[in-house]
FIBA-367820 format. One record per residue (C-alpha): x, z, y. Coordinates in steps of 0.2 Angstrom, whole numbers, padded with zeros to 4 digits, always signed. Layout:
<pts>
XZY...
</pts>
This chain:
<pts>
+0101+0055-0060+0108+0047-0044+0110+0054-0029+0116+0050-0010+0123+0057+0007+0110+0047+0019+0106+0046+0036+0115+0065+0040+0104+0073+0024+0121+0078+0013+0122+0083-0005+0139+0089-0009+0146+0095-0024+0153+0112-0016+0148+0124-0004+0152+0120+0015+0151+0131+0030+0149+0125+0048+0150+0136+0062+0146+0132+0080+0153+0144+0093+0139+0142+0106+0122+0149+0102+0129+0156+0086+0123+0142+0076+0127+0142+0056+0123+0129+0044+0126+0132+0025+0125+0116+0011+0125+0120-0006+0119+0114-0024+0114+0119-0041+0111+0111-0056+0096+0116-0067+0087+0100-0079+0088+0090-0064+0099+0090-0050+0091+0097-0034+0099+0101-0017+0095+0116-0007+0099+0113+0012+0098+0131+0022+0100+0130+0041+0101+0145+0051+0098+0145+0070+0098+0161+0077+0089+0172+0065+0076+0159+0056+0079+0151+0039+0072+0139+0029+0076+0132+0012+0069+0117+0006+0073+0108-0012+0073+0089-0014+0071+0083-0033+0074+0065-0032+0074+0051-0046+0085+0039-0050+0083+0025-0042+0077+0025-0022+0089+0030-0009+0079+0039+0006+0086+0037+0022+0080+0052+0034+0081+0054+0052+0095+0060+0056+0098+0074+0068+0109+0068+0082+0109+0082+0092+0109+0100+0091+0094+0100+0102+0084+0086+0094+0069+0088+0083+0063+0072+0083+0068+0051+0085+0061+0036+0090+0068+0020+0079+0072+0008+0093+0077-0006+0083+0078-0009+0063+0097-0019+0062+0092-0024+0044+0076-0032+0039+0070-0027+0021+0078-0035+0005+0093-0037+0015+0108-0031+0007+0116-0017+0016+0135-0008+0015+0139+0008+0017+0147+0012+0034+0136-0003+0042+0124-0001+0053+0106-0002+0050+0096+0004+0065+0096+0011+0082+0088+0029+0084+0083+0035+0101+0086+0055+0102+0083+0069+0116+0103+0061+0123+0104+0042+0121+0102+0030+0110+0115+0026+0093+0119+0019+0080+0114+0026+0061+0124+0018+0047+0121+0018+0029+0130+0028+0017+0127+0020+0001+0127+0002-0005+0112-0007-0008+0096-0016-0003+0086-0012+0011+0068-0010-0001+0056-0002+0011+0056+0001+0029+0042+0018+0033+0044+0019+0050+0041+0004+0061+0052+0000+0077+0042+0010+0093+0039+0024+0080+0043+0043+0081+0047+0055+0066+0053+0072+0065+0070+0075+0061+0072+0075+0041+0056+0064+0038+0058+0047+0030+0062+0033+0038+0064+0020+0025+0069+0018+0005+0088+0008-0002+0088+0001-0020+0104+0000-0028+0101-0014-0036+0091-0033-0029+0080-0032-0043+0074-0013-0039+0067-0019-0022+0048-0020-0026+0048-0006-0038+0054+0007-0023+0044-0004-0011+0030+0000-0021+0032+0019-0023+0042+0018-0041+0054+0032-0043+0048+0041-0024+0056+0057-0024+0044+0073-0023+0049+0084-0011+0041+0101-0013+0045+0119-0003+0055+0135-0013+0052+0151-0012+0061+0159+0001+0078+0166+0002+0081+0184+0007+0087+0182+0026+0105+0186+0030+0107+0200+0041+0102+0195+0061+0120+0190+0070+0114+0202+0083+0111+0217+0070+0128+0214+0061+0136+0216+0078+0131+0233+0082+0113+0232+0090+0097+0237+0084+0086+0221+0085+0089+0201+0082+0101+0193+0097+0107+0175+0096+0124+0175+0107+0130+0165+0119+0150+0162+0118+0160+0153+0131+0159+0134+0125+0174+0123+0123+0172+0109+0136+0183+0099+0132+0198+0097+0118+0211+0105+0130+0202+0120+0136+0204+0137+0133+0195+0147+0146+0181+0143+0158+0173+0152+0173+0156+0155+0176+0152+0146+0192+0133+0153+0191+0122+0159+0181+0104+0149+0182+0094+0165+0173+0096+0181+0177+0093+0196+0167+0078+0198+0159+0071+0179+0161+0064+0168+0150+0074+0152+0142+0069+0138+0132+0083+0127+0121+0087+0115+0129+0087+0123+0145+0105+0124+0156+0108+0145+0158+0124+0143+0166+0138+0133+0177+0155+0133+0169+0172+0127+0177+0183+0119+0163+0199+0111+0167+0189+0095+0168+0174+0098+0180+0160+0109+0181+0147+0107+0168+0128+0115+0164+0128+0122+0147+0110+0124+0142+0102+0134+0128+0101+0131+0108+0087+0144+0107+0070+0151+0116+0072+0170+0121+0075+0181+0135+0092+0184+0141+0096+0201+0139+0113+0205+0145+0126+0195+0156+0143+0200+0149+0151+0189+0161+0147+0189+0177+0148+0176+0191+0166+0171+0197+0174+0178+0182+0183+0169+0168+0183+0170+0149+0190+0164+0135+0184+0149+0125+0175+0157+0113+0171+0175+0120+0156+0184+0122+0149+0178+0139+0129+0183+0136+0115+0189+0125+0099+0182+0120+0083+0191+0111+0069+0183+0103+0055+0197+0112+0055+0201+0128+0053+0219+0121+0069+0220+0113+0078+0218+0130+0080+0237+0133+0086+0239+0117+0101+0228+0118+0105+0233+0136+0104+0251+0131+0117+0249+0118+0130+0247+0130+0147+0236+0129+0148+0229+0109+0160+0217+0105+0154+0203+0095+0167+0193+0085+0162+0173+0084+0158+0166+0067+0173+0155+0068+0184+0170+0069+0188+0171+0049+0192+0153+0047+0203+0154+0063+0212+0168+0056+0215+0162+0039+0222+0144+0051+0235+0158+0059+0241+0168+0043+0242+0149+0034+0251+0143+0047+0264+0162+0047+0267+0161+0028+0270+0142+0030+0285+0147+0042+0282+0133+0053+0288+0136+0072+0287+0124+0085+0300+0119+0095+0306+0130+0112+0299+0115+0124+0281+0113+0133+0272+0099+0125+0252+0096+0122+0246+0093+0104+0233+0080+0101+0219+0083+0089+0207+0071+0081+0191+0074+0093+0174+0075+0088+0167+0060+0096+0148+0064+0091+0139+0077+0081+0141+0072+0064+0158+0064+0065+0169+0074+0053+0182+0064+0052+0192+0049+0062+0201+0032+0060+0213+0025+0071+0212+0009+0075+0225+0006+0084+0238+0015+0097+0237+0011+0115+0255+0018+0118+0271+0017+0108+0283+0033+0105+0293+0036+0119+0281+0030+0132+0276+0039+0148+0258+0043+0148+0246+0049+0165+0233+0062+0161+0216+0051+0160+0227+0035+0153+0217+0030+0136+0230+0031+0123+0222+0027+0106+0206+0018+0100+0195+0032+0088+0182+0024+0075+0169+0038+0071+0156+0037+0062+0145+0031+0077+0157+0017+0083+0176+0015+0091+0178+0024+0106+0193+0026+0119+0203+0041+0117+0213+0048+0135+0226+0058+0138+0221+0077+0146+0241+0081+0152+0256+0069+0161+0270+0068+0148+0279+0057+0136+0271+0051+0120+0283+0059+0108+0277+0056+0091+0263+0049+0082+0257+0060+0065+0242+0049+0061+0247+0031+0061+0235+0014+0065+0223+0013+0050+0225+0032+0045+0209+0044+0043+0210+0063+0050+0202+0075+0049+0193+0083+0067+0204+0094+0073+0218+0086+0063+0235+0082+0073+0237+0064+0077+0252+0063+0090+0262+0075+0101+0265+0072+0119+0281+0080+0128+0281+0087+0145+0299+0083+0146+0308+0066+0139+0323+0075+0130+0313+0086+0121+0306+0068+0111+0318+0072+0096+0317+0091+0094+0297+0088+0093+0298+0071+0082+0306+0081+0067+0292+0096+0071+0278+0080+0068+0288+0077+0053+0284+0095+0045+0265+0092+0051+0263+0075+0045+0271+0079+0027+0259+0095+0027+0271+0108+0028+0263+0120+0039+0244+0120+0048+0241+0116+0064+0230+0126+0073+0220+0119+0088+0220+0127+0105+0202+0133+0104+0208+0145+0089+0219+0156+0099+0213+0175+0095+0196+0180+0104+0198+0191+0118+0187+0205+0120+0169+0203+0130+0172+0203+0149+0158+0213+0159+0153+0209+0176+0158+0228+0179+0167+0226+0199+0179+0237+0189+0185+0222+0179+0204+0219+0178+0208+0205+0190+0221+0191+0181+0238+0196+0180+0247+0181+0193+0261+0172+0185+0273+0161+0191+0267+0142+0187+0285+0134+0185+0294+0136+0172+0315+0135+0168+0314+0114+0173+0303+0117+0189+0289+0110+0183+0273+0115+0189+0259+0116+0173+0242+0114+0181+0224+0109+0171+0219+0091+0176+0205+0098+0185+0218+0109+0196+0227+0094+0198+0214+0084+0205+0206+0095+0218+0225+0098+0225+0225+0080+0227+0210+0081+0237+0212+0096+0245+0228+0093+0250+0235+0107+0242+0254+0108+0238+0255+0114+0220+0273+0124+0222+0265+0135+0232+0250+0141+0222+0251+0155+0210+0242+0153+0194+0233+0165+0186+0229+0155+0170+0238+0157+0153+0257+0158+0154+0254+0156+0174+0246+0139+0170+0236+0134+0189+0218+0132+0187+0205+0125+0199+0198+0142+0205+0219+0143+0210+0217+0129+0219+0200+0132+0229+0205+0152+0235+0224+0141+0239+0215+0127+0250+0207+0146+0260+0224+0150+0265+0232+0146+0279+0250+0151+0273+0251+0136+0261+0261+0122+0262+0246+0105+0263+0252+0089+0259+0247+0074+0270+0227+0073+0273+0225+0055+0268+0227+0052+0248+0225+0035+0240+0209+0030+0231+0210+0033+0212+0213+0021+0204+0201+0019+0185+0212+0019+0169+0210+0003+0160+0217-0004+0142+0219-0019+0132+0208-0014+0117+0217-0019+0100+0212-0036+0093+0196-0037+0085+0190-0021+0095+0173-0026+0107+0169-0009+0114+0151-0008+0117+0138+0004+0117+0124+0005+0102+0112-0002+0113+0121-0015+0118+0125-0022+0105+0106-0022+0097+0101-0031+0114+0116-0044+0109+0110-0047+0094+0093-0051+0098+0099-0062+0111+0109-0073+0103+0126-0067+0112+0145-0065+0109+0149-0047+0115+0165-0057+0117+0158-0068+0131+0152-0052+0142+0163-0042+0155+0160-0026+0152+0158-0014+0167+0157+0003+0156+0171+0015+0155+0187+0007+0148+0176-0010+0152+0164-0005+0139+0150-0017+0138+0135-0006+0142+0116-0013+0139+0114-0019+0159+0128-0029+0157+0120-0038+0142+0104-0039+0150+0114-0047+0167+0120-0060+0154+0101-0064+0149+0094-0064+0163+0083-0048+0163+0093-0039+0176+0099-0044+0195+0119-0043+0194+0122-0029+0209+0126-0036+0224+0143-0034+0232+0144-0023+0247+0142-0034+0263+0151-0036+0273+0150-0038+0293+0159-0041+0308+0165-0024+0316+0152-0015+0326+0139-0022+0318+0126-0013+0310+0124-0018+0291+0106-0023+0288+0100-0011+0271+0087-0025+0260+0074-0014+0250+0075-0020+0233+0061-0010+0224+0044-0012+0221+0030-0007+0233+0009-0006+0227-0006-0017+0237-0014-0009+0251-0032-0010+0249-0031-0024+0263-0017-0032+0254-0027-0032+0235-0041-0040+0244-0031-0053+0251-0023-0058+0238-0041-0060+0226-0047-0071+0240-0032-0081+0238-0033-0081+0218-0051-0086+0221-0047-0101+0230-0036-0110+0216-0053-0117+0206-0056-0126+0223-0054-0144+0223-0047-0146+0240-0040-0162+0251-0030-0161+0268-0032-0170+0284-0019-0170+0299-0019-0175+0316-0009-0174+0332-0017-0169+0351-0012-0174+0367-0010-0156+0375-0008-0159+0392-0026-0158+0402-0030-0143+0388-0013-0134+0391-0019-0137+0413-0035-0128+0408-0028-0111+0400-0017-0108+0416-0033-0109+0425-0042-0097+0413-0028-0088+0408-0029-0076+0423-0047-0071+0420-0044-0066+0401-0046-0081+0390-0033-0083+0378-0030-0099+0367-0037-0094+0353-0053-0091+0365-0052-0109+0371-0048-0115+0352-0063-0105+0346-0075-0115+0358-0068-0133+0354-0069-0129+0335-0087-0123+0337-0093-0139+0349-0085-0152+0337-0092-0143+0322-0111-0143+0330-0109-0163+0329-0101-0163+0313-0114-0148+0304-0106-0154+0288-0087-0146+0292-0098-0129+0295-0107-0129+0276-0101-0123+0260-0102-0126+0242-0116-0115+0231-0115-0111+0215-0132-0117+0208-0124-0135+0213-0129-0140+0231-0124-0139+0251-0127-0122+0260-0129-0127+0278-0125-0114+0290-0137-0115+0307-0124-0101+0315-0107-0107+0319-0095-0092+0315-0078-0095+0321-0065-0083+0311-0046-0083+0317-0034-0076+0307-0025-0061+0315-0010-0053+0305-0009-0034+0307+0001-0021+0298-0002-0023+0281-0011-0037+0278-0022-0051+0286-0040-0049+0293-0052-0063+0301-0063-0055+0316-0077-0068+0320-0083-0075+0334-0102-0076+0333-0111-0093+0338-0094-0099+0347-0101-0118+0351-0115-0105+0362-0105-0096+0371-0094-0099+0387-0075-0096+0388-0078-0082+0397-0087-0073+0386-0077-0081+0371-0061-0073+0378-0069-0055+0383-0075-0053+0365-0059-0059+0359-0047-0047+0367-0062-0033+0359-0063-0040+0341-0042-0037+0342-0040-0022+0348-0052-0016+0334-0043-0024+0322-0027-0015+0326-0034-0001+0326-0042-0004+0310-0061+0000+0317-0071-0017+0312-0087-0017+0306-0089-0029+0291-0100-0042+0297-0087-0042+0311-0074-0050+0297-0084-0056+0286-0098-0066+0291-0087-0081+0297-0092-0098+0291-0076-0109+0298-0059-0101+0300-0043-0107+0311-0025-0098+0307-0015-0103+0322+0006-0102+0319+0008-0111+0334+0017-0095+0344+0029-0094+0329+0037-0111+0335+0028-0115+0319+0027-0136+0321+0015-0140+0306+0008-0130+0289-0005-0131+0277-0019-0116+0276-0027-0111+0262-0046-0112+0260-0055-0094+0261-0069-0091+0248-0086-0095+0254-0079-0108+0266-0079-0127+0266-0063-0129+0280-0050-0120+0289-0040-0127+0303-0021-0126+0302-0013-0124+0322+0004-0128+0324+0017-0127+0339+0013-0140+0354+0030-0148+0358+0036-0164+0369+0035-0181+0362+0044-0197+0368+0029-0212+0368+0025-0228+0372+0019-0230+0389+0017-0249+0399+0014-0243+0415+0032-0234+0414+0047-0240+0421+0054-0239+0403+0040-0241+0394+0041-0223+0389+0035-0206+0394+0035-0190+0388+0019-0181+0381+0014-0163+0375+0006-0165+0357+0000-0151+0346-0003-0157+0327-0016-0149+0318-0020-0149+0297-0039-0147+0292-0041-0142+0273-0059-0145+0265-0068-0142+0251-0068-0157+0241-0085-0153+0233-0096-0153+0250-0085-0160+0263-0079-0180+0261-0062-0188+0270-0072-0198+0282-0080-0182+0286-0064-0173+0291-0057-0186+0299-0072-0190+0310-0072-0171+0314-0055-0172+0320-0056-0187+0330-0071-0176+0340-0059-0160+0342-0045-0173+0347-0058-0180+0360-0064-0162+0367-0048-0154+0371-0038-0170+0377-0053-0177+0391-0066-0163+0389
</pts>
């Protein structure tokens, strides 16, 4: 019978135990043999268990979805990297998998033919379910595409459940409890910054509980489980131990009481027994390390699954100086190759895992030294390490310290002075780099981390004090770590490189702008064309005001949506354009007569539209429909007016009727309305010729487009001066105000000789009329 780690669903030949320090999270693998192999997988969270036995035949390989986070109960398959019958390699990758965190990359762990692909790209499954079935061999696709030799999965009995964590401990009822996280590879302790529950509230997983200061940055740790919290061991302000007690969680909000009755209990971690089995190893080997200060760099655990590391190649030689934050080595996990940095300023002393060597995580792969001339001294202590001869035990493995209470009674931490015999001054990063911005001077602060290390809470009550020596305010701009990744190395991100591939392009060929100049799935859709490159910042002369240009996306108005289906309308017409220019000067002598009784242009254009159009009835019709001329017996004049969010068209009634007078009165009306959005429908609508006049814009000439229902509209543009002939000049030239207008028709009902006739008549009216 065959059978096949896929896909994060492990069947392993021993029993393996791994314990997660926050949430108290145990997962035990195991397998038996009866007539058939079966595997029994038993996952504990909290106090909940479930066994389940998979009895699979020989043949299919079933790839499940994978869990690729501790918070994730189901995945989306973004994109299949493998078409079925393809032939697939273990360690390749085979498809994209959107979690609760980001989207990566799931390889296969077997050799074979991709034979049946269950869940299609788009698609969500439950973590566990099947996602697709591998043949071993070409000729086995259709048989496992066809359901030959499916596995039958089928529930167990239940096992008796292991004592609750929160029982074993010393309280009365089920607890899950939360430890103080490691944050990062270098930390030991962390402070609560705040707590986001309080006593006695409600949680959900997934949910951030709590603020912690590492000696990175300050992160939100959230929940693995649903409960109440029932006791805050740490309080706000106070530090603890990676791996301490910090809080305690119940399932029922009942069982709160009991918990906060039982007083102070100490709760030992999970990880506890391995750690101490790591420390006596490590005594009976008889390994010391040398009597310097150097940092230790383990294999880190670059995603959830990731067990063990190959290093691809070293970004710094022995002997070289390395800045906390300077990538010194390129990881490949099993998601893909990722930069490794440097959490301390030192030397790169010796390497203990060299280029194209696997560790284990939490393995030792280089030393760095705080001091140059302690290179040799821990070069032959790498040797012992490299050669096995005595166990390394990481940092988070230090003993746990007792629970802290946020009793105001609580020891405060012992100061200890932060240099050592050199002078130098040991400080975490993150103390580092808020003294940098504070403008702190690190001699003067006394830390009250381990062996007098200076943390950032150092720092901050430091900066309060006005006895401390500062630095200089102004600090230069950091400055981001970059590398030249080895050769053959293109780091991307999983979704980068799916979007790539479907697109035909080199990663190669693509700056990245990721960390480390990682090429992320922006830059790729830069390259095709789907995304705007961001613009650089602009720049303007001094004491200028930049100018900020939205760049999103804003809906229709109302207004605006109709608009814009009248114009959509208007594409079916068949439509021709006519232009003309006008002599200006005896119409532009007439509005400075008017203009001081209220007429406006558009009043006196109104008029002249509406008296040319009663000659020429024709330029007033519009096309039906049924197949025929509408003839209007009301000459309607509508005049485009631009208002806030869009474009209306108030109508003057019977304009070729009325005189200037009253055309300008009830012009000045049918614009105030508009502006304040008060007109009547048939004050917009009812118009049966329309004029849009730019001319004020300095506009010279344009085309308008034909409004529904309408067989013309009249384009206006600006009147300017015009050199012409002239015989009667003493040059034979004068100068002459012109205007040029554009008439645009409905070619169905209105005729070329029509428009042109129409506009030798408006030409005649306003130049002698």
């Amino acid at each position: 019978m065959r059978f096949s780690t896929v896909a994060l669903l492990a069947v392993v030949a021993q029993t393996s135990t791994q314990v997660q320090a926050f949430g108290t999270t145990t997962t035990k693998t195991s397998t038996f043999t009866t007539k058939t192999k079966t595997n029994a997988n038993v996952v504990a969270y909290g106090n909940k268990q479930t066994q389940t036995q998979l009895c699979m035949a020989a043949d299919p390989i079933k790839i499940t979805m994978p869990a690729l986070s501790s918070t994730m109960k189901e995945g989306r398959i973004v994109s299949w990297l493998k078409a079925e019958g393809e032939e697939i390699t273990a360690g390749e990758a085979i498809m994209v998998v959107e979690s609760d965190k980001a989207d990566m990359d799931v390889e296969a762990f077997e050799d074979g033919y991709l034979a049946k692909i269950i869940t299609g790209e788009g698609e969500s499954v439950n973590v566990g379910e099947v996602v697709a079935l591998i043949a071993s061999e070409e000729s086995e696709i259709a048989e496992v595409a066809n359901g030959g030799g499916s596995a039958a999965v089928e529930e167990a009995a239940s096992t008796p459940a292991e004592p609750a964590a929160g029982a074993a401990a010393g309280y009365s009822v089920p607890t899950t409890e939360v430890y103080m996280p490691a944050l990062s590879s270098t930390m030991t302790e962390g402070k609560i910054v705040s707590w986001l529950k309080s006593e006695g509230d409600q949680v959900s997983a997934g949910e951030a509980i709590m603020v912690v200061e590492s000696d990175k940055a300050d992160m939100d740790v959230e929940a693995f489980e649903d409960g109440y919290i029932a006791k805050i061991v740490t309080g706000e302000g106070e530090a603890a131990d990676v791996g301490a007690l910090v809080a305690i969680i119940v399932e029922d909000e009942a069982d709160i009481a009991a918990v906060q009755a039982a007083g102070d209990v100490t709760v030992v971690p999970a990880s506890t027994a391995s750690t101490a089995a790591a420390v006596e190893e490590a005594a009976t080997a008889g390994v010391s390390a040398p009597d310097c200060e150097f940092s230790q760099i383990d294999m880190p655990a670059l995603s959830s699954t990731m067990k063990e590391g190959k290093i691809v190649s070293w970004l710094k030689a022995e002997g070289d100086a390395v800045s906390s934050g300077e990538a010194i080595m390129v990881v490949e996990s099993d998601k893909a190759d990722m930069d490794v940095e440097a959490f301390e300023d030192g030397y790169l002393a010796a390497i203990v895992t060299a280029e194209g060597e696997v560790a284990n995580v939490g393995a030792p792969v280089a030393i760095i030294a705080a001091e140059e001339g302690d290179i040799p001294a821990l070069q032959a202590y790498a040797a012992t390490l490299a050669g096995g001869g005595g166990a390394v035990i990481p940092a988070a493995a230090a003993a746990p310290a007792s629970p802290k209470t946020a009793a105001p009674s609580a020891a405060a931490p012992k100061a200890v002075s932060n240099a050592n015999a050199g002078g130098r001054i040991v400080a975490s990063p993150l103390a580092k780099k808020k003294a940098e911005e504070l403008g702190v001077d690190l001699s003067t602060v006394v830390g009250t981390g381990p062996n007098g290390r200076i943390t950032g809470g150092d720092v901050m009550s430091a900066s309060k004090n006005p006895a401390v020596t500062t630095k200089a305010a102004a600090a230069a701009a950091p400055v981001k770590p970059s590398h030249i990744p080895a050769a053959g190395v293109i780091a991307a991100t999983p979704t980068a490189r799916v979007l790539a591939k479907k697109a035909k392009i080199d990663l190669a060929s693509i700056v990245g702008t990721g960390e480390f100049g990682r090429v992320t799935a922006d830059d790729v859709m830069i390259a095709t064309g789907e995304k705007k490159a961001p613009k650089p910042a602009r720049k303007v002369a001094p004491g200028v005001e930049a100018v900020e240009l939205r760049d999103d996306l804003e809906p229709f108005t109302g207004m605006q949506r109709g608009v814009s289906k009248n114009m959509e309308a208007t594409l079916s017409v068949p439509i021709f354009r006519v232009s003309r220019a006008i002599v200006m000067n005896k119409f532009e002598a007439l509005y400075q007569n008017v203009k001081p009784k209220g007429v406006s242009v558009s009043a006196l254009l109104a008029k002249a539209v509406g008296l040319a159009a009663e000659k020429y009835p024709i330029m007033n019709s519009n096309y039906d429909a049924s197949g025929g001329i509408k003839w209007n017996a009301d000459i309607n004049i509508a005049m485009a007016v631009a208002i806030n969010g869009g474009l209306i068209t108030p109508t003057i009634k019977n304009a070729n009727e009325k005189n200037i007078l009253d055309i300008g009165g009830e012009w000045r009306e049918l614009v105030d309305k508009a502006k304040a959005g008060t007109l009547a429908p048939d004050e917009y609508q009812s118009g049966t010729f329309t004029i849009s006049n730019l001319g004020m814009f300095g506009v010279s000439q344009f085309d308008a487009i034909l409004p529904p229902g309408q067989g013309s509209i009249l384009a206006i543009g600006g009147t300017s001066d015009m050199v012409v002939p002239d015989k009667d000049a003493v040059l034979g030239l004068k100068t002459q105000r012109q205007m040029t207008v554009t008439l645009t028709c409905d070619h169905r009902n209105i005729y070329g000789a029509d428009a042109a006739l129409f506009l030798k008549e408006l030409a005649d009216i306003m130049e002698n009329k």
